[in-house]
C-alpha positions in Angstrom: 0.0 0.0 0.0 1.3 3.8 -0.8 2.2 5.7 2.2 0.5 9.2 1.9 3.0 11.6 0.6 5.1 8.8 -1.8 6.4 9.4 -4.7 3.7 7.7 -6.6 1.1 9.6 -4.7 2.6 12.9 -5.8 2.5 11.3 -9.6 -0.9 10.7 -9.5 -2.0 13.4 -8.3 -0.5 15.4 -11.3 -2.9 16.8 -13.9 -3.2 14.4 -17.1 -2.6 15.1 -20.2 -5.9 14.0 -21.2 -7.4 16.1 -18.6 -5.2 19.2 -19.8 -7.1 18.3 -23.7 -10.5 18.1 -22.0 -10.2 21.7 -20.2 -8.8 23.1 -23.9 -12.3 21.1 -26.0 -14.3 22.5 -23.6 -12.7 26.3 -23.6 -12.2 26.6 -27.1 -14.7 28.2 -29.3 -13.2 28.4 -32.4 -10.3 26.9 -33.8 -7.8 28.8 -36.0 -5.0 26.6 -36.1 -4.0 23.4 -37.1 -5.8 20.5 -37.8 -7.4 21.5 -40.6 -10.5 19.6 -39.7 -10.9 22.2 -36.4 -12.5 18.7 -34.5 -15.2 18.4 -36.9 -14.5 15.0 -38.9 -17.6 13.4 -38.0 -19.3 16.1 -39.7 -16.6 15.6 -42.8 -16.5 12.1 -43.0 -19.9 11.5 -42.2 -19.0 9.2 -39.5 -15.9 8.9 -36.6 -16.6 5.5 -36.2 -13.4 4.2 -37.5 -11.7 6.0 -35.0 -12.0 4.0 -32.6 -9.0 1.2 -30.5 -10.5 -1.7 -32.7 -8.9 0.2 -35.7 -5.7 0.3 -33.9 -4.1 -2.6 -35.8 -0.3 -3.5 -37.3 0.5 -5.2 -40.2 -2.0 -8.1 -40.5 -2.5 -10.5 -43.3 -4.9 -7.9 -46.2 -3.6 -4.8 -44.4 -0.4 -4.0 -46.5 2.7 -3.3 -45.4 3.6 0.0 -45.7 7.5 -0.2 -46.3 6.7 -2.3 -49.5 2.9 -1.7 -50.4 1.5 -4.3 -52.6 -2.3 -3.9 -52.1 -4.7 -1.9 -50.2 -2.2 0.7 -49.6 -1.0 1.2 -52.4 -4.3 1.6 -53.8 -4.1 4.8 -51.5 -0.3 6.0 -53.1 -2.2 5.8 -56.5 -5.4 7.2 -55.3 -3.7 10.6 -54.0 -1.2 10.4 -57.3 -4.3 10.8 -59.1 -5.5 13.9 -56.8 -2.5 16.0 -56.9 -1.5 14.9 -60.5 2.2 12.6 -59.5 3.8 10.1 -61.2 4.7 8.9 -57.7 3.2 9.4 -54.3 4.2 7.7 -51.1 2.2 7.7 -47.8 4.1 9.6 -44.4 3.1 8.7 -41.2 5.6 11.0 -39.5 3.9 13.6 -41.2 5.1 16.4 -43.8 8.7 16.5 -42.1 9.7 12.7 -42.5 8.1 13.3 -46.4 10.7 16.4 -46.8 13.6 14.5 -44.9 12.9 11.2 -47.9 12.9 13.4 -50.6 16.6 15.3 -49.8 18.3 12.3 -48.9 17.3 10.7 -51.9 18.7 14.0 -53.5 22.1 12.7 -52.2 22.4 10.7 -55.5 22.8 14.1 -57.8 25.3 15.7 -56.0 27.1 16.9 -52.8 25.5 19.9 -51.9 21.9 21.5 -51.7 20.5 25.4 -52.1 18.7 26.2 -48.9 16.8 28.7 -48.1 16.8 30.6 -44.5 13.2 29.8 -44.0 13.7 26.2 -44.2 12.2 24.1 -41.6 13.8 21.8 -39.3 13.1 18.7 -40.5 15.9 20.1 -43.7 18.5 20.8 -41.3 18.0 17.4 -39.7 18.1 15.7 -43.4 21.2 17.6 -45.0 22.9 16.4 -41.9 21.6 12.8 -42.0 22.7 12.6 -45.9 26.1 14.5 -45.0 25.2 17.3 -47.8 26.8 20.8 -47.5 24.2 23.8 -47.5 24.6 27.0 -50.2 22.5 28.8 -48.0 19.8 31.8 -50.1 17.8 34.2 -49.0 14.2 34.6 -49.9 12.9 38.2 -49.2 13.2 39.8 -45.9 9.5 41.1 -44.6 11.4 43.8 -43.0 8.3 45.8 -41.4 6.7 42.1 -40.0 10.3 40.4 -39.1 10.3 37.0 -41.2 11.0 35.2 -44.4 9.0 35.3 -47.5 8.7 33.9 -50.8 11.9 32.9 -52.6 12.7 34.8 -55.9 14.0 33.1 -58.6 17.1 36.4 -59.0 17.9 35.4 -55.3 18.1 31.9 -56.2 19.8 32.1 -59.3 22.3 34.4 -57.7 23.0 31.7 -55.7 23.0 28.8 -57.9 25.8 30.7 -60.1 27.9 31.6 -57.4 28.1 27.6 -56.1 28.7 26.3 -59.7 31.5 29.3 -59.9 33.4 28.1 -57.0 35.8 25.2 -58.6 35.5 24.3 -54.5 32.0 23.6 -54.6 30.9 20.0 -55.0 27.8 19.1 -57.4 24.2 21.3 -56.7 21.9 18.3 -56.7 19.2 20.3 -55.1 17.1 23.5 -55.0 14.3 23.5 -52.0 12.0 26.0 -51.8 9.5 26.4 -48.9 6.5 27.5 -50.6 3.4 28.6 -49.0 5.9 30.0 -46.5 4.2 29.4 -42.9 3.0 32.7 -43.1 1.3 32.5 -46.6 3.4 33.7 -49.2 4.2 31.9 -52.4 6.6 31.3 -54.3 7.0 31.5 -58.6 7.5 27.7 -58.8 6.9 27.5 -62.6 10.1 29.9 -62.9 12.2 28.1 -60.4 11.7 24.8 -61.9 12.6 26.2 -64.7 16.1 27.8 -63.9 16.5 24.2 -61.7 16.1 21.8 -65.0 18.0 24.7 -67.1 21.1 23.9 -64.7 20.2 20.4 -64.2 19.4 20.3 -60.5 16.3 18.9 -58.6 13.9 21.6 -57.0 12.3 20.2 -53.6 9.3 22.2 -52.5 8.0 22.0 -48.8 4.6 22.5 -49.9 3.4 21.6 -46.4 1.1 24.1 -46.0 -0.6 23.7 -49.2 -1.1 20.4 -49.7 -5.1 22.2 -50.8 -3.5 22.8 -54.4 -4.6 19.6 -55.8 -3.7 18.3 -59.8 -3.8 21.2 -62.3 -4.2 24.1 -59.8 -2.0 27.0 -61.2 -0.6 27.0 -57.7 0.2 23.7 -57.3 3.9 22.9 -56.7 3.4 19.8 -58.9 1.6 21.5 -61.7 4.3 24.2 -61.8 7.1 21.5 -62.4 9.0 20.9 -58.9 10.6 17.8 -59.0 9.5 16.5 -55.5 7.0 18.0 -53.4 6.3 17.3 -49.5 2.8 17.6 -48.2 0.9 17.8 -44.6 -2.9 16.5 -44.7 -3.0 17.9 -40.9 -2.5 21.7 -41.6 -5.3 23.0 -44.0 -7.0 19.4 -45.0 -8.5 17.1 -42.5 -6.1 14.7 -41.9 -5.2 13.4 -38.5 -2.0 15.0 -37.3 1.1 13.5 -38.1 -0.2 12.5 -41.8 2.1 13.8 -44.9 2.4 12.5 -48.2 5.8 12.9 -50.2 5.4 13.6 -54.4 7.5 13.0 -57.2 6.7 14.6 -60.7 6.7 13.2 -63.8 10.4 13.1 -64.8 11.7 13.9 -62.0 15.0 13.6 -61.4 14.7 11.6 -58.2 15.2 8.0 -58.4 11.7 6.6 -56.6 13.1 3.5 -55.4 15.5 6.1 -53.6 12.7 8.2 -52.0 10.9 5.0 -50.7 14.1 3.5 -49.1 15.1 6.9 -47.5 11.2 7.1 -46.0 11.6 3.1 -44.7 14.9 4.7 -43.2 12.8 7.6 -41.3 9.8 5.9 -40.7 8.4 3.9 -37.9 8.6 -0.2 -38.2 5.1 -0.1 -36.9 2.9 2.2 -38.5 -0.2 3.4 -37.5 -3.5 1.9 -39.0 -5.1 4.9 -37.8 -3.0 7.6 -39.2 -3.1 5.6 -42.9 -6.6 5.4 -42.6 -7.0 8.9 -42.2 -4.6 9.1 -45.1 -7.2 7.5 -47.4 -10.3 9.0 -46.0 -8.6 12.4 -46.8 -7.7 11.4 -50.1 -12.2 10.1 -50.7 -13.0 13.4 -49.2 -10.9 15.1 -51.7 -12.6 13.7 -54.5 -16.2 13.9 -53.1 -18.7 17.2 -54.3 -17.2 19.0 -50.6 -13.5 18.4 -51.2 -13.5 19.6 -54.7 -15.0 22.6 -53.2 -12.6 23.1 -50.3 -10.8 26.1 -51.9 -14.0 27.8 -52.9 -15.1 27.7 -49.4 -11.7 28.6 -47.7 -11.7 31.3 -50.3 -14.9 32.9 -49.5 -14.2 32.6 -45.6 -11.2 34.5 -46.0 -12.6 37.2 -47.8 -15.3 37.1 -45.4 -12.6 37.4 -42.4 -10.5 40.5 -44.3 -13.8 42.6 -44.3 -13.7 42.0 -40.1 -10.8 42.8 -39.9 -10.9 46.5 -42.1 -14.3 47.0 -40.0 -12.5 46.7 -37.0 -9.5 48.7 -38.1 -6.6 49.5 -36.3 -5.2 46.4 -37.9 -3.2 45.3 -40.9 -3.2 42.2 -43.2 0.6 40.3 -44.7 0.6 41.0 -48.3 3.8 39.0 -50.2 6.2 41.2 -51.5 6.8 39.3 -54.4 5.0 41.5 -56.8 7.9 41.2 -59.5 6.8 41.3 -62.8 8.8 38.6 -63.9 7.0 36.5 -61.4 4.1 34.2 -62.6 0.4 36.1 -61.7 -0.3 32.2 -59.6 3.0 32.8 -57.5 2.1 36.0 -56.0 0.4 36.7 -53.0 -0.9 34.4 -49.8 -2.8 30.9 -50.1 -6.5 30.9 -49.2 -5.9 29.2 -45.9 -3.8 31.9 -44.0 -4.2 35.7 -43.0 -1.7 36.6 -40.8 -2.8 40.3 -38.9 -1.3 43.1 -37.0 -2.3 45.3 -34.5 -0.7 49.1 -35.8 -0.4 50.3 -32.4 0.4 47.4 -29.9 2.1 44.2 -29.7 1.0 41.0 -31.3 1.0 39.0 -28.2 -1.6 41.5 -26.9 -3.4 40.7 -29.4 -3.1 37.1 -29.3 -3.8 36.8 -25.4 -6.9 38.8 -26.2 -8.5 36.0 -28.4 -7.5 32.8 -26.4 -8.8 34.9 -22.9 -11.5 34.6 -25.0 -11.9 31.1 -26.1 -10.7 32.1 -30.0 -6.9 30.2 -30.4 -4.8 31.4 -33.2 -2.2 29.3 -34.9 0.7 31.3 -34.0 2.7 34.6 -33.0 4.9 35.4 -36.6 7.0 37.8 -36.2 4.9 40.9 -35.5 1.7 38.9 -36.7 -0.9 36.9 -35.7 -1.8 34.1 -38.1 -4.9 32.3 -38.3 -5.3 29.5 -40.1 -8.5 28.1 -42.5 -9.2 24.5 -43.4 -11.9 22.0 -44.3 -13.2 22.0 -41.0 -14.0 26.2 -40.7 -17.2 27.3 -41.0 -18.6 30.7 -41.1 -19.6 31.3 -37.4 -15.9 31.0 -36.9 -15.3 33.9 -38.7 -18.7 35.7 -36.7 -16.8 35.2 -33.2 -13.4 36.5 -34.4 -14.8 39.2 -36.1 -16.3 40.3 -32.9 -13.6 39.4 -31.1 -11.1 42.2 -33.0 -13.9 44.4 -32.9 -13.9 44.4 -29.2 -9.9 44.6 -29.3 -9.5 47.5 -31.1 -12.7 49.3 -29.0 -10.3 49.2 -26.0 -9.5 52.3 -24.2 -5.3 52.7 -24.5 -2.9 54.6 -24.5 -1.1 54.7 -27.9 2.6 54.3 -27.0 4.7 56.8 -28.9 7.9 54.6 -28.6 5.6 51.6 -29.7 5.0 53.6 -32.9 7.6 55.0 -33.4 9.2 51.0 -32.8 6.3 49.7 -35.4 8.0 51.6 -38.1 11.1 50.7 -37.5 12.3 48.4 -40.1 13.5 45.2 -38.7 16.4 43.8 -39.6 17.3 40.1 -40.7 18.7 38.1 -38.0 22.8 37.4 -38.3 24.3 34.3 -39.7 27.4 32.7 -39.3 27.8 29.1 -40.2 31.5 27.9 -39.3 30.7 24.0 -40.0 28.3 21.7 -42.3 25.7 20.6 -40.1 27.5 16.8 -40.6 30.9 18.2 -39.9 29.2 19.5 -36.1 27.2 16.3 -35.5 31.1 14.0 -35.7 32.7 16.3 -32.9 32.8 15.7 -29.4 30.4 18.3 -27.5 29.9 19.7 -24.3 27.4 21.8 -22.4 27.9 25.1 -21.3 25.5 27.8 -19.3 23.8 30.4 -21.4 26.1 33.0 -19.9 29.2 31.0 -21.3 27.7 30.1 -25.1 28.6 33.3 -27.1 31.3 32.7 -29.6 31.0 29.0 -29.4 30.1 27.1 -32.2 26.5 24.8 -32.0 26.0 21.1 -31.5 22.7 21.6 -31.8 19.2 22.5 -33.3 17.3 25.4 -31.4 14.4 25.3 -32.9 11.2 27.2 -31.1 7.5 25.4 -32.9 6.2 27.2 -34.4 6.9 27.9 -36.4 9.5 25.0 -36.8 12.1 27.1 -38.3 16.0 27.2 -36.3 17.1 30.3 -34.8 20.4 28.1 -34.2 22.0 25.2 -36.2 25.1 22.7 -36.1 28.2 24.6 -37.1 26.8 27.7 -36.6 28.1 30.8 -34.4 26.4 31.3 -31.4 26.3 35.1 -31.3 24.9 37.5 -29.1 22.0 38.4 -31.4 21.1 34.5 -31.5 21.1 34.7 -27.4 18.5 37.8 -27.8 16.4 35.1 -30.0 16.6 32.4 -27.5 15.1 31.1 -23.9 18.0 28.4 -23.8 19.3 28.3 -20.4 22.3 25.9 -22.0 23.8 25.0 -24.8 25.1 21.9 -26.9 28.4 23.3 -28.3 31.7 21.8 -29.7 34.3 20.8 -27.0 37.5 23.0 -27.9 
């Protein structure tokens, strides 16, 4: 028997996770973040019931086996070929990261090094150092007045690209990747980076995880425009269970499929879960039912709905991509359907942010000096009615307007510093220690710091830890290489 005041007393007396979900189902009132389905997939699907522990099943004789699929899942891989328009499509279960990680290692076989953008997500950092490739790091454009990334221009990329094949130092490009929608929204001219890729003879990669909604022939679409392998996550804007990705090659591609399926049996679990492919291929059916082919009509239309809130409420403004170039393609520029990220003019984001979830209404994410919202299969219109009176009632507060605030909010902000000593490989062979915050400037990173969201590093392997990356950072220690 447990004495009173024992160790496994005080454990159980802890709050559960499960309790800790219950308390946020029954705060929340809307959901603006990811999943996409917002907890409505009975409504979606019709029916939950195959959601359920008698579903919970492995790899028993009629159920496939997903590191070699030869019959009901495969079915699926051809299904969602079909949807978004592949030669090639192969089912992720550690979501859109483990699809991105498959597709760059199976890069590996084109060349030594890979074009990387600074936006790139985590799940990139951890592949180019699994496949030992070296990183010709680009920059898409700086959003100087909201503080992040954007799209990727193809001048910026090309800049880039000719530099690396200039240096006789420089091993073989085998890869572009492009993150495109960025997590705030903006896209990318695909069609013209595919084009300078193939006219150089490299691969382009697209993390398309956040717009897996641009399905076969869309103008947007990743695949449509000619990328060479595209990564997709059915959790963020489509109703997929979390942790559901799909990775896409294109027709002539120029990676090797046997390659990409190898490098995702590398990265993926030995026991996969029933339930997460299932959701895979109910996704896929709800796709190509009447409300699927409709999804972007009706994200569409919500959004527009949520932009006249937001002007009626004023005081706030809206992320617009910068990429207006004329040599861009007229599908590449501005924000996909699914995300608005706002700003108050005269206040901080996280006010702004704390103001909605005080009130039920949870965002996706602070960005920068936005607030971003995200749409998907499962929004509906009342949604938008309780955010819109939500910012109403924000901006109706009585405030002070800060002068230095302003005066702050026009200040353009400047692009964090960079300096990259070693390849991410190169860090992960040397022997490491761990220091104290106070003791980390000038020393050179073991490790990934990497706040999510929105999933992209403030600090790499190899790279200088500088005091600027200590302003970015709530570490209290650090991984770094032993001298």
């Amino acid at each position: 028997m447990t004495e009173p005041g024992s160790s496994l007393t005080k454990i159980n007396s802890w709050n559960s996770l499960n309790s800790a979900m219950e308390r946020h189902i029954n705060f929340e009132k809307a959901s603006f973040h990811t999943p996409g389905h917002k907890g409505r997939l009975d409504e979606l699907f019709a029916s939950g019931a195959w959601l359920n522990a008698l579903s919970d099943l492995t790899e028993l004789p009629g159920l496939d086996e997903l590191s070699q699929p030869q019959g009901v899942l495969s079915d699926i891989e051809h299904t969602c070929s079909k949807i978004w328009g592949s030669a090639a499509t192969f089912l992720s279960v550690n979501g859109a990261s483990a699809a991105l990680m498959a597709a760059i290692l199976a890069a590996r076989e084109l060349g030594n090094s890979i074009l990387m953008p600074r936006n790139a997500h985590r799940a990139a950092i951890q592949a180019i150092t699994l496949a030992g490739l070296t990183p010709i790091w680009y920059e898409p454009i700086w959003e100087t007045s909201w503080g992040f990334w954007g799209s990727a221009t193809v001048s910026a990329v090309e800049r880039a690209l000719r530099e690396a094949k200039a240096e006789t130092t420089t091993e073989n490009v085998a890869a572009i990747l492009v993150v495109s929608p960025t997590y705030q929204g903006a896209l990318s001219d695909i069609e013209g980076l595919a084009n300078l890729a193939h006219n150089h003879g490299v691969a382009l990669i697209v993390d398309e995880a956040h717009g897996a909604h641009f399905l076969a022939k869309d103008k947007r679409s990743a695949l449509t425009c000619g990328a060479d392998a595209v990564a997709h996550s059915l959790h963020k804007t489509l109703p997929g269970l979390t942790q559901t990705g799909l990775v896409h090659l294109n027709h002539n591609s120029l990676l090797n499929p046997d390659s990409v399926r190898r490098s995702l049996n590398i990265l993926t679990s030995s026991s996969p879960s029933y339930l997460l492919l299932t959701s895979i291929e109910r996704t896929a059916k709800y796709l190509a039912s009447a409300s699927g082919s409709e999804l972007l009509n009706h994200v569409t239309e919500l959004k527009s709905l949520l932009e006249a809130k937001i002007k009626t409420a004023g005081a706030l403004r809206i992320y617009a991509n910068s990429n207006n170039s004329s040599n861009s393609s007229v599908s590449s520029r501005g924000t996909t359907p699914t995300h608005i990220l706002v700003s108050p003019e005269q206040e901080e984001a996280t006010n702004l942010y704390n103001f909605l979830v005080d009130r039920g209404i949870f965002p996706e994410a602070i960005l920068g000096q936005g607030v971003l919202f995200m749409l998907g299969a499962g929004s509906q219109e009342k949604d938008i009615e309780l955010l819109g009176q939500a910012l109403v009632a924000f901006t109706a507060q009585e405030k002070p307007v800060s002068p230095l605030f302003s005066l702050a909010n026009k200040t353009l902000i400047q692009k964090p510093g960079f300096e990259p000593v070693l390849t991410p490989d190169q860090a992960l062979k040397q022997k490491t220690h761990v220091v104290a915050r106070q003791e980390a400037q000038g020393q050179i990173s073991a490790e990934i710091v990497c706040p999510c969201p929105p999933g992209i590093p403030v600090l790499i392997p190899g790279q200088k830890i500088t005091e600027e990356v200590l302003e970015l950072t709530e570490n209290k220690q650090f991984t770094v290489i032993a001298n």
